[in-house]
C-alpha positions in Angstrom: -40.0 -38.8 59.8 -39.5 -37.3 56.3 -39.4 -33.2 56.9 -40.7 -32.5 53.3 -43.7 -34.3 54.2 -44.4 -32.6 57.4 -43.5 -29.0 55.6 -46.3 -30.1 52.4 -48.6 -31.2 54.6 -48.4 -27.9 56.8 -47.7 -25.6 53.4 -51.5 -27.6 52.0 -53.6 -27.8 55.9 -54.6 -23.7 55.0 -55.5 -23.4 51.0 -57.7 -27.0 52.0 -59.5 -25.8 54.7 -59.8 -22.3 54.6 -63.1 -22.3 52.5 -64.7 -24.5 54.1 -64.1 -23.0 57.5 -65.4 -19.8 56.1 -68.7 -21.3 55.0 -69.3 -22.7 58.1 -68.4 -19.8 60.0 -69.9 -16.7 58.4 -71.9 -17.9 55.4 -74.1 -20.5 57.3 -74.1 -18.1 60.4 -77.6 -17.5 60.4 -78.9 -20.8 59.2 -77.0 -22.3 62.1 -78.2 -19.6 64.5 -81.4 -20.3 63.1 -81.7 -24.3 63.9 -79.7 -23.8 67.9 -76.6 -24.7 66.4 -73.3 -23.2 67.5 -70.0 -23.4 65.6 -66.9 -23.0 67.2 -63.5 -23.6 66.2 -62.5 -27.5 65.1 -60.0 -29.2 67.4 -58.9 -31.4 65.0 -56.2 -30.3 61.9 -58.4 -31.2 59.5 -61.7 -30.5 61.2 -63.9 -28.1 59.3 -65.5 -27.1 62.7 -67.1 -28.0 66.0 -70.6 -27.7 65.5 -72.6 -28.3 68.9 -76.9 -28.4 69.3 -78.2 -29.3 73.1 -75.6 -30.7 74.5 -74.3 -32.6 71.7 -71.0 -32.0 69.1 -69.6 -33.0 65.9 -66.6 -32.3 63.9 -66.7 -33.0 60.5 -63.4 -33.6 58.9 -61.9 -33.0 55.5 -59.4 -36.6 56.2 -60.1 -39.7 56.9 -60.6 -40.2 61.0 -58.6 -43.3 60.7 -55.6 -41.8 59.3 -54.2 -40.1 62.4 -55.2 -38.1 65.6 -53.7 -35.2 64.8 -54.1 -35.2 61.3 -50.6 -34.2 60.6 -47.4 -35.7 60.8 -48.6 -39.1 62.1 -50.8 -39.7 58.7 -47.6 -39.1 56.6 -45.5 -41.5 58.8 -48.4 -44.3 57.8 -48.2 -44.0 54.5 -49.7 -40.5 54.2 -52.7 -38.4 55.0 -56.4 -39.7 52.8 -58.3 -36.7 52.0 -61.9 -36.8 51.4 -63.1 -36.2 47.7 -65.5 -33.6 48.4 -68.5 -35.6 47.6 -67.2 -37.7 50.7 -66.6 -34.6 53.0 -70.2 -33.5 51.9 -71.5 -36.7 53.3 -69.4 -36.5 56.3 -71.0 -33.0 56.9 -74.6 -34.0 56.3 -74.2 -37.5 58.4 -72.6 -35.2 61.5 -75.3 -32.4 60.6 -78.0 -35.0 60.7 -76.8 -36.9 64.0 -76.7 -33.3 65.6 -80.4 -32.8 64.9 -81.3 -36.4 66.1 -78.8 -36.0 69.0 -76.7 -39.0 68.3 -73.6 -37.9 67.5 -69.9 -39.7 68.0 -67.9 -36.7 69.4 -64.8 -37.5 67.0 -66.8 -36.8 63.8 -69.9 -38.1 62.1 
């Protein structure tokens, strides 16, 4: 496995996610709170954050699911990690937001 691609791919995972982890954590907080929805912590690399409602979870993702489990070193090894335009990870985020409300969620990610 190429190291510079492991060490890019760790040096980008923060500056990528970081917003959108804040959003979901603090600035939809109350609108969350508001509709039974907890967020915790994402357990994928690239998850934006596990958000649960009765029983049922999501994670959406800011990768392609297929790319990897662990959303690291694996991806880059297969020809290298796909990451959602953000009109895509929008869509993810709705779909897994949606499925929540409906409870019919795939636990991996919407």
């Amino acid at each position: 496995m190429d190291t510079g691609i492991n060490e890019l791919i760790e040096q980008l995972l923060p500056p990528f996610l970081q917003p959108w982890r804040t959003v979901t954590a603090y600035v939809l907080r109350d609108t969350f709170d508001a509709a039974g929805v907890t967020v915790t912590p994402p357990k994928h690399a690239w998850g934006i954050a596990t958000l649960s409602r009765n029983g049922h979870g999501c994670e959406p993702l800011l990768c392609h699911a297929e790319d990897s489990n662990d959303g690291r070193a694996e991806a880059a090894a297969c020809g290298g990690l796909r990451l959602l335009t953000f009109e895509d990870a929008m869509a993810g985020y709705t779909t897994c937001l949606s499925r929540l409300m409906h409870g019919a969620v795939n636990p991996q990610q919407a």
